[in-house]
Structures are given as structure tokens and as C-alpha cells.
N, C-alpha and C positions, 0 to 999 in steps of 0.2 A: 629572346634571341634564338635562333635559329640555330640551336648547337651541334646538330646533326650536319648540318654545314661547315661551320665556324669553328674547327678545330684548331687547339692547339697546339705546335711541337717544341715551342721553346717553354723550359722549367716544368714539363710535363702539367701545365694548367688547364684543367679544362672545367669551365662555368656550370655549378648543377640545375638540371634542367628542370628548375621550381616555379610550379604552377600559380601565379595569382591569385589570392581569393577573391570568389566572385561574391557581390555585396548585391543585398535584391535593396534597392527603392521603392518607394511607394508616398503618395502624395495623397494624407488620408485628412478630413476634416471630422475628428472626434474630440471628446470632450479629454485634456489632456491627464487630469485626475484621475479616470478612467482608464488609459493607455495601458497595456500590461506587457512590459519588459523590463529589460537588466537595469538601463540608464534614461533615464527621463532627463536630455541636454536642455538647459532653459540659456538664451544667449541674450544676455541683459546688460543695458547702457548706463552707464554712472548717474543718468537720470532717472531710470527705472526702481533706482535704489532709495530711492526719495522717503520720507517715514513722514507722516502724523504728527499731529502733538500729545498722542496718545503712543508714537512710535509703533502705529502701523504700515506696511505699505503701501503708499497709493495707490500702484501700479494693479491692475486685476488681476493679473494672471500671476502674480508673487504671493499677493494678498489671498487669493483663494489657495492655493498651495499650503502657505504660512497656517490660515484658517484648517487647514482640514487637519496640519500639523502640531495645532495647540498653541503657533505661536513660536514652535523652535528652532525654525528655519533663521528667521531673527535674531534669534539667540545666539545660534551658533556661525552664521554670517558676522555680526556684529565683533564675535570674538575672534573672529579669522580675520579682521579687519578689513572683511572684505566690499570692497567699494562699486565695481565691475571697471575697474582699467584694464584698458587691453594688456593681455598678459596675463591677468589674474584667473585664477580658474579652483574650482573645488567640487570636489564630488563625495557626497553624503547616504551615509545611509542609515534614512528614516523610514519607521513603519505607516504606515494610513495611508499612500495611495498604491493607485498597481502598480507602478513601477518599482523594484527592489533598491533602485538609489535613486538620488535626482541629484546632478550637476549644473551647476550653473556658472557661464563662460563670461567673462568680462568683453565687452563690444569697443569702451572707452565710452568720449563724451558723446559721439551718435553710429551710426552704423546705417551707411547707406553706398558704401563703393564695393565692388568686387571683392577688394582685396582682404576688408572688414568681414568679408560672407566668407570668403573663401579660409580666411584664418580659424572663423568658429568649426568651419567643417574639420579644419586639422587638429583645433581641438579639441572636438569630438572623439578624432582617431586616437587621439594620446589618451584619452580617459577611457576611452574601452579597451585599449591594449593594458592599460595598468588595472584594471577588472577584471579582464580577460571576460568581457560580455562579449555576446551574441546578438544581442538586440539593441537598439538604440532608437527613441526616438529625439526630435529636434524641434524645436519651437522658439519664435521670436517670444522674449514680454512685450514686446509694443509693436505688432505689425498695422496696427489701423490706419496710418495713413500711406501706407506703400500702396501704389498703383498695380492694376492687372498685369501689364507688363510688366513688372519692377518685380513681382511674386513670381512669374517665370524666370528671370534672371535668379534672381534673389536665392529660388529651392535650387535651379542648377549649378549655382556657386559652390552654397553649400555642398554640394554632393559632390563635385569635382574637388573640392577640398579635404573631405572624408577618405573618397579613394587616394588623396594624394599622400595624405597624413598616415594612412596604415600603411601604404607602400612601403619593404624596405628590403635594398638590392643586398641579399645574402646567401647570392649565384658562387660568391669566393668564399666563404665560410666555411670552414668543417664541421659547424654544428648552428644549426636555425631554429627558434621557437617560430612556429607559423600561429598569424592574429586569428583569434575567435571569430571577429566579428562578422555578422552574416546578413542581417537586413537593416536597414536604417528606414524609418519613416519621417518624412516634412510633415510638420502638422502648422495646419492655419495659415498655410499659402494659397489654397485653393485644391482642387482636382479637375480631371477630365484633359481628354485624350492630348490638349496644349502642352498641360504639365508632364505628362508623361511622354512626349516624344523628346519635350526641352530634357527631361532627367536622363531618357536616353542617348543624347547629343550630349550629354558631358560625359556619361561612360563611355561613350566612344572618344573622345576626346580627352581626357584623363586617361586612356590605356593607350594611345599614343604618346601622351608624354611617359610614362610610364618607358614605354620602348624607349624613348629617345635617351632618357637618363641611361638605362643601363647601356646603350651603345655609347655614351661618354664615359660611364662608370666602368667599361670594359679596358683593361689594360692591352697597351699595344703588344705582346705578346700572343695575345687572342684576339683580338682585333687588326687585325693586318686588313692592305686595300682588298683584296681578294676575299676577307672574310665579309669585309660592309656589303662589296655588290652581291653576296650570296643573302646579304640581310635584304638588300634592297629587291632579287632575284625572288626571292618568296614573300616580301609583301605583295609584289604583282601576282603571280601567282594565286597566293591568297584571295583577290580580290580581281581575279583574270576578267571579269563581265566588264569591269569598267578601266582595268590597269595593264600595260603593256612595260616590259625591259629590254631594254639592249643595252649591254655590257659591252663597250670599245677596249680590245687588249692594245697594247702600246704598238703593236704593229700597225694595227687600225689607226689609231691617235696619231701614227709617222705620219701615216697616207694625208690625214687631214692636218697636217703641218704643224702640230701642235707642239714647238720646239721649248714656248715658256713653260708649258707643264710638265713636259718631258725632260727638259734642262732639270728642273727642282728632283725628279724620280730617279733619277741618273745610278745614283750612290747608292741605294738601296739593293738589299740581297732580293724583297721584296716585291713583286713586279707589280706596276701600276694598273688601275682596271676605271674610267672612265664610263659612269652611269648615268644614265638616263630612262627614267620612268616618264611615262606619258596616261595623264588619267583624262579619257574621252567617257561625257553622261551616256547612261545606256539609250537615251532616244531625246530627237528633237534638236532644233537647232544650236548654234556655238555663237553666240552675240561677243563673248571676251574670250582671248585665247593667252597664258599668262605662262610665266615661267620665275618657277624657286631655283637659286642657282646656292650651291651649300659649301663652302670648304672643307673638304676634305683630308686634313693631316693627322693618319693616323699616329704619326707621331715626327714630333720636329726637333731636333737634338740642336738646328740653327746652321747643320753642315760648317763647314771650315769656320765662318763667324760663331763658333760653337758658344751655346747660351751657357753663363755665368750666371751667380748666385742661386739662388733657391727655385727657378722656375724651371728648370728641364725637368724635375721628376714628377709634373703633371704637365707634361704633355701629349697623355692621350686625350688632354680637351682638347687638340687642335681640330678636333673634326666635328667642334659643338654646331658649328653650321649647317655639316651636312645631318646631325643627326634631328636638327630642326625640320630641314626639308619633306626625311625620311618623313619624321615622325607626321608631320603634315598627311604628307602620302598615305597614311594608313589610314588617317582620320577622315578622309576624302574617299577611299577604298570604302570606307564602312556606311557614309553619312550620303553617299551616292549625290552633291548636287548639280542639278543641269542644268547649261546654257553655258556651260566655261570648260574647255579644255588647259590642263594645266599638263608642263612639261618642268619635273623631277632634274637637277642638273648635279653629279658631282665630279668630278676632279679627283679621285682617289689616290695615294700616295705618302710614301712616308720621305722626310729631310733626314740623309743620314749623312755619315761623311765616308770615304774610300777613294782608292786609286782613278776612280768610275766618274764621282761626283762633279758638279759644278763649281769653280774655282771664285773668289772674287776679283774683277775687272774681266771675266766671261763676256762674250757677248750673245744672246739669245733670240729666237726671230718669232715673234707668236703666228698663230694661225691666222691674223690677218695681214699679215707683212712687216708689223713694224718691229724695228730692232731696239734691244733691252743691254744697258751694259749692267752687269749686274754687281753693285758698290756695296752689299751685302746678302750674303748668304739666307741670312734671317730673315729677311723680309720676300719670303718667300711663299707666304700662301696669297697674295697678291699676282704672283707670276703664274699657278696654277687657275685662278678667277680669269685670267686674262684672256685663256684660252676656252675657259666656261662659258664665259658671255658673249664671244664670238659666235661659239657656238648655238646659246641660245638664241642669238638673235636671227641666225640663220633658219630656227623654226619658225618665223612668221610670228612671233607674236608681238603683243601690243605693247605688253609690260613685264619689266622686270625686277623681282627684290633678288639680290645676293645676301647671305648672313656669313659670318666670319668671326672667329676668333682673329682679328686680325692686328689689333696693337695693344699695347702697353700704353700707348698713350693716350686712349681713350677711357683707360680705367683709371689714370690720372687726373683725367680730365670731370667724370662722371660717376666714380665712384664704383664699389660693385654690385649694386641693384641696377642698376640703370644704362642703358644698352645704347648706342649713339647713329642717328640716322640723316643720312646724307644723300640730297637728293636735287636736281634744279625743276623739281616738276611740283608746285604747289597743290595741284591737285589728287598727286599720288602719297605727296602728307600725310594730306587731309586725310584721304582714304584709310591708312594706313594706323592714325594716330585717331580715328573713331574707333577702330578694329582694337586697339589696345586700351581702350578706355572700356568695351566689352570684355576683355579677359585679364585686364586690369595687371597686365605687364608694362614694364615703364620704361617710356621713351624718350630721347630730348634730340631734336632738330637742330643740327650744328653746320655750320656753314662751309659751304663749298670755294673758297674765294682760290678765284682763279690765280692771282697774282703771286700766289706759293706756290706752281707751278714754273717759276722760272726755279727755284732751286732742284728741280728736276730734272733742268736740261741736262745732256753730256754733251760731251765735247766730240765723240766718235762712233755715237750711235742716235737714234730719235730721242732716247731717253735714259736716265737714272731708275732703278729700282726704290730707291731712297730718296728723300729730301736734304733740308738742313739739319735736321732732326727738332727744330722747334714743328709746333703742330702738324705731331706727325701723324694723328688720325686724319685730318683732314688731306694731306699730299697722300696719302693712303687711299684714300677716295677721291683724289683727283688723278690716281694711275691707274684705278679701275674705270673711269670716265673714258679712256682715250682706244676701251676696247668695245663701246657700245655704240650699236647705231644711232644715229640722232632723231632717228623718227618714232623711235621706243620711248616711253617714259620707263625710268628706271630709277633702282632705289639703293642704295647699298646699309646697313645696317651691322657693325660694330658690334659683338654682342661678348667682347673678350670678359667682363665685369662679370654682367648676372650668367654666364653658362657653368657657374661653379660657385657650389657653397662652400667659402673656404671653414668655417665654423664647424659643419656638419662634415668635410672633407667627402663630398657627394655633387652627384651634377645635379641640375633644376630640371630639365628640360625644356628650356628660357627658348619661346621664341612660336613655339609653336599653336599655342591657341589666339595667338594673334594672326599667324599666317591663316589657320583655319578661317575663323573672321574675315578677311579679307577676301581670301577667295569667295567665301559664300554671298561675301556684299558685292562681287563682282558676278555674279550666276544670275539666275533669272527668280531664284528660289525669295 
């Protein structure tokens, strides 16, 4: 983050401003016995583990290891009880080859999705941070039948999993051990220049989510609307050849009648700032012109319907949307691709309550004319989208995704891995839900039905902000419907679940390499 910007005045906090280690890659085809560093990672499937009736390994690349080790690898796998289920992982140190330990990571019964690739690379990260190695190389036991393609996914999973694993946001801490770890080599996926631009397409993409988490992991404190579009202000900046900002203050937002987003900023000491990035290729024609539209609440207390139980003191995730879009932006800043201009959307703003605020039974007019009675406070980052998407559709473009931390009842409904998307355009699915089978983020396609739209109506305005409160993700995305143009395909996507790991009490950066994906399937690249 941008702390030179991003200051803070409340509780005197301000985030230290710690450098990332940078991890070199390399895509080497050597003999793995031979490899000379800290941790020789071997990432093995419960079938790899297979023995002889002599209780040898089948597997060759165990077996030759085992072999140069006399046998002891066996030995002491055996008494570790170790089988390779995913989960299980150990790391030894024996003498005979170059490497000073070899680990070996459980895959489970086979290993051939992202998420299988992208877990051995996290742990990877966990077994060099607990060695506090420097070096690392990576190897399949069984890579022979994975396809040329599938070796370019396959090494940039891993890698994007490695940086994601040693990442860890200790901006708030008064005292941080920074990871050793320095280069990580793929062995026996292949080389040449394919592999090496795919390895460099996840470091760019990995240090955008990267960004994106600690813009959730930031407390609304240091994060106010005014500090994101300073975030937002110098990633264009950053990457000015191909990124452009304009930041709308709420005088600007009057002009353009932006009453529902305005209505929700109302109460805040806070003043609202309304962003927009625009990323144009450095040359050549524009065949799709796209727009990410992000919620924005840097923090939502629920105003007058003031949120009860245990969820207001994590609500600086309300802005996990926009820090999906952000984060996008950067990776699109870095990965330069052309034939698609995309347009950055956020809605900046915090829900607060005061003298100032929005009441319930309000009545509120968006920037397309229609009027909002609003039957709860809380259901308020819906009222901020409303005026987003007008917006963006007023840029011409073709298609639209919005992401949102936007209900509770989607996380009911889908649990918290799993993100909920809603859309009446089959083809914008499909596109969408290819994109996430490449970055192996999880989606599920929930229905639009129209017919729950009568418990929207009001009686003294076009509409309810709320429903009946049964499926309420769905009337949730059937009130962000009534502010887009019909000749857009558009998407909206629910991401209140995976944009926070309650376990680890950390954000994911959920959202964002799939946005990547999409845009690039939509470019010419």
C-alpha cells in the first residue's frame, strides 16, 4: 500500500511500510539428485507411494532418491506414517544428495487441478519458512503424462502458490520475522521462453492479490474512501503507459445525480471519493471494451439498522470487491494485454450512523431516475452499485462483472469458499466460469428468478432496497439488474464467503485471478 498516501489519524496507526520478498523462478530441467540447495520439495500422490513386494518404490523418481539414500527415505516415511494425503507433508534431513533436506508434500489420491498445484506451492512456503531456507527446488514424482500445456499451468500454479504461502501481512505488528526464501526452481516441467513468461504471469498476478489482501487486511481506520482512491491514484500512476484515474469528490457525484450512493455516505465524517481507472493496450485496435465494477465499503456499521452479533468488527471486508477490481488493475498494469480496454469502477464510502445519515423509510433517487424507499439501512452496498453501474454503462461498454461483499445469505446459501454468480447471459457464464477453472477459484451459478422481485415492490416509490428476506442473495441481484442497460451483458458475483479467511482471521484476495483470466480471454492476446 501506498503509505505515503494512506495515512492515518485515528488511534495514531500507521501500516509499516514492508518491502515483499522478491523470489527469483526458474524453470530448469536437471537431474534432481544433483540439484544443490536447502530443500529438494518432491510433491507425491498416494499412488506414488505404492512399494514392491520387496517394499521398494515403484515410483522412479522416489525410488532413485530412496536408492542413493540406502533405503531410508522408506524407513522413515513408513514410521511417519506417511502415505501423501493431501495435508500431510515432512521434511528430512538426509545426507547423499545435493540438496541439504528433501520434503515431500502429499497431492492426495491424484493431482491435476489448480488448486492441488497451487496448495504444494503453499507448502512449499510453509517448509522453508520453518527451515528458514533460501533455496528451494520443486518436482512432481509422476509428471509423465501431463500435457505441454498442462506443464505451463501446472509450474505457474505452483509458483503463484509459493508467493502466496510465504506472504504474510505484518504491516500492523510491532515486531516481524521476514522469510528467507529467495529462489525456488520447477524441475521437469520443461523450459524456454513459454515457461518463463507463464512463471512471470503469476508474479504479476500473485503481487496483485498480494495488494488486494492487505487493502482488506487494512482496518478502516487507515483505510478510509480517500485513502483507497490514493491506492487506486498510484497504481495508475504506476503503470501511467497504459492506466488512467479520475477520482469523482461527492460534489462531482451531486452533478451526476448520484443520490443512492450519496444517500448511503451521507453519515460519515469521512467524505466519499468515487473511482474510476481506465486501462487502454499501448497500441492497436480495442475489439472488447469491459468494465469491473467493485464495492466499496470501507467500513459498514449497517447505519440506523446497526449490525448486531459478531459481524461489525470485520467490516473493513466491505470493500473486498473493490479490492478485487484494484487488484485486477495492477495485474493488467503489469501483463500489458491488447485489444480490450477495461474501465476500473468503485463507489467509495463508509455506513456510518449520525444527525447527517440516511433514516429507514428514506426515499433515495439514483443516477438513472429511479426512486429507492429504503426498508433497511444495511442493505446498503447495493445502493452504492446502483449508481456504479449506471455509471459504467454510460462508458460504452459491452460487459459488465460487479463483485460485492454483498449478503449474508449467500454465505448461507454456499458456504465460505465459494463465491455466488448471477447473471441472465449464458455466454457471460461460460466465459467467466472457464476463467475460474484456470485460477481455480470457486464459483456456483444461482438463479435469477424474476418472480422474487415482486417482494421488492413499494408502495410509494419504484422500489424496496430489500426483499422478504427469504433468498436474499438472489433479490440482491435482482436490485442491481434494474440499474443496467439491457444491451450489456452483465454479471454480478456475491463474493461475501471466500473474501475472508475466518480460520487464519486474514483476507484471500478471492476474486482476482479469475477477473485476470477473463479479461485476457476477452483481448486479442
Amino acid at each position: 500500500m501506498a503509505h505515503t498516501v494512506a495515512r492515518a489519524t485515528l488511534g495514531l496507526t500507521q501500516p509499516a511500510n514492508i518491502e515483499h520478498p522478491k523470489i527469483s523462478f526458474a524453470a530448469k530441467e536437471i537431474d534432481l539428485v544433483e540439484w544443490k540447495g536447502d530443500i529438494l520439495a518432491v510433491g507425491v500422490t498416494e499412488k506414488d507411494m505404492t512399494k514392491d513386494e520387496n517394499s521398494k518404490f515403484q515410483n522412479s523418481v522416489l525410488k532413485k532418491i530412496d536408492g542413493l539414500l540406502g533405503g531410508l527415505l522408506a524407513e522413515v516415511l513408513y514410521e511417519e506414517n506417511f502415505t501423501g494425503k493431501v495435508g500431510q507433508s515432512t521434511v528430512l534431513r538426509l545426507s547423499g544428495l545435493g540438496s541439504k533436506r528433501v520434503g515431500l508434500i502429499g497431492l492426495g489420491k491424484s493431482a491435476s487441478t489448480p488448486a492441488a498445484f497451487s496448495g504444494l506451492g503453499e507448502a512449499v512456503a510453509a517448509a522453508a519458512k520453518t527451515a528458514q531456507a533460501n533455496s528451494v527446488a520443486v518436482v512432481l514424482a509422476s509428471s509423465e503424462g501431463i500435457s505441454n500445456e498442462s506443464k505451463l499451468s501446472t509450474a505457474s500454479t505452483i509458483a503463484s502458490g509459493t508467493v502466496l504461502g510465504i506472504h504474510e501481512d505484518n504491516r500492523y505488528k510491532s515486531e516481524s520475522k521476514k522469510p528467507q526464501l529467495k529462489s525456488v526452481d520447477i524441475l521437469g516441467l520443461g523450459t524456454g521462453p513459454e515457461l518463463e513468461k507463464k512463471l512471470k504471469y503469476a508474479e504479476d498476478v500473485s503481487s496483485a492479490i498480494i495488494f488486494g489482501r492487505e487493502l482488506v487486511n487494512s482496518p478502516a481506520n487507515v483505510l478510509t474512501p480517500a485513502a483507497l482512491a490514493a491506492e487506486a491514484s498510484r497504481i495508475a500512476s504506476l503503470y501511467s503507459d497504459v492506466l488512467s484515474a479520475n477520482i469523482l469528490t461527492a460534489e462531482q457525484c451531486k452533478e451526476l445525480k448520484m443520490g443512492s450512493y450519496l444517500g448511503v455516505a451521507a453519515a460519515s465524517a469521512n467524505p466519499p471519493y468515487f473511482i474510476h481507472l481506465c486501462y487502454k493496450p499501448p497500441s492497436g485496435p480495442i475489439n472488447a471494451k469491459l468494465a469491473l465494477v467493485g464495492k466499496g465499503l470501507t467500513f459498514d456499521s449497517g447505519g440506523y439498522n446497526i449490525k448486531t452479533g459478531s459481524s461489525i468488527e470485520i467490516m473493513k471486508i466491505d470493500m473486498g470487491g473493490s479490492a478485487a477490481v484494484l487488484g485486477a488493475a495492477k495485474a493488467l498494469g503489469q501483463i500489458k494485454p491488447s485489444g480490450v480496454e477495461v474501465h476500473f469502477i468503485v463507489a467509495s464510502c463508509e455506513n456510518m450512523i449520525s444527525g447527517t445519515g440516511m433514516r429507514p423509510g428514506d426515499i433515495i433517487t439514483a443516477s438513472n431516475g429511479k426512486t429507492i424507499e429504503v426498508d433497511n439501512t444495511d442493505a446498503e452496498g447495493r445502493l452504492t452499485l446502483a449508481d456504479a453501474l449506471v455509471y459504467a454503462c454510460n462508458q460504452g461498454v459491452d460487459k459488465i462483472i460487479d463483485l460485492a461483499t454483498l449478503t449474508g445469505a449467500c454465505v448461507v446459501a454456499l458456504g465460505p469458499s465459494i463465491a455466488g454468480v448471477f447473471t441472465p447471459s449464458d455466454d457471460l457464464a461460460k466465459e467467466v466460469l472457464e476463467a475460474s477453472d484456470v485460477s481455480g477459484e470457486k464459483f456456483w451459478r444461482l438463479p435469477l428468478e424474476e418472480s422474487y422481485w415482486e417482494s421488492m415492490k413499494s408502495g410509494v416509490a419504484d422500489m424496496l432496497n430489500t426483499g422478504s428476506g427469504q433468498g436474499g442473495a438472489i433479490t440482491a441481484a435482482l436490485f442491481l439488474k434494474q440499474f443496467v442497460d439491457e444491451k450489456v451483458q452483465w454479471m454480478h458475483i456475491d463474493l461475501a464467503g471466500p473474501v475472508w479467511n475466518e480460520k487464519k482471521h486474514v483476507a484471500t484476495g478471492f476474486g482476482i485471478s479469475t477477473l485476470v483470466e477473463w479479461v485476457l480471454k476477452n483481448s486479442s492476446k
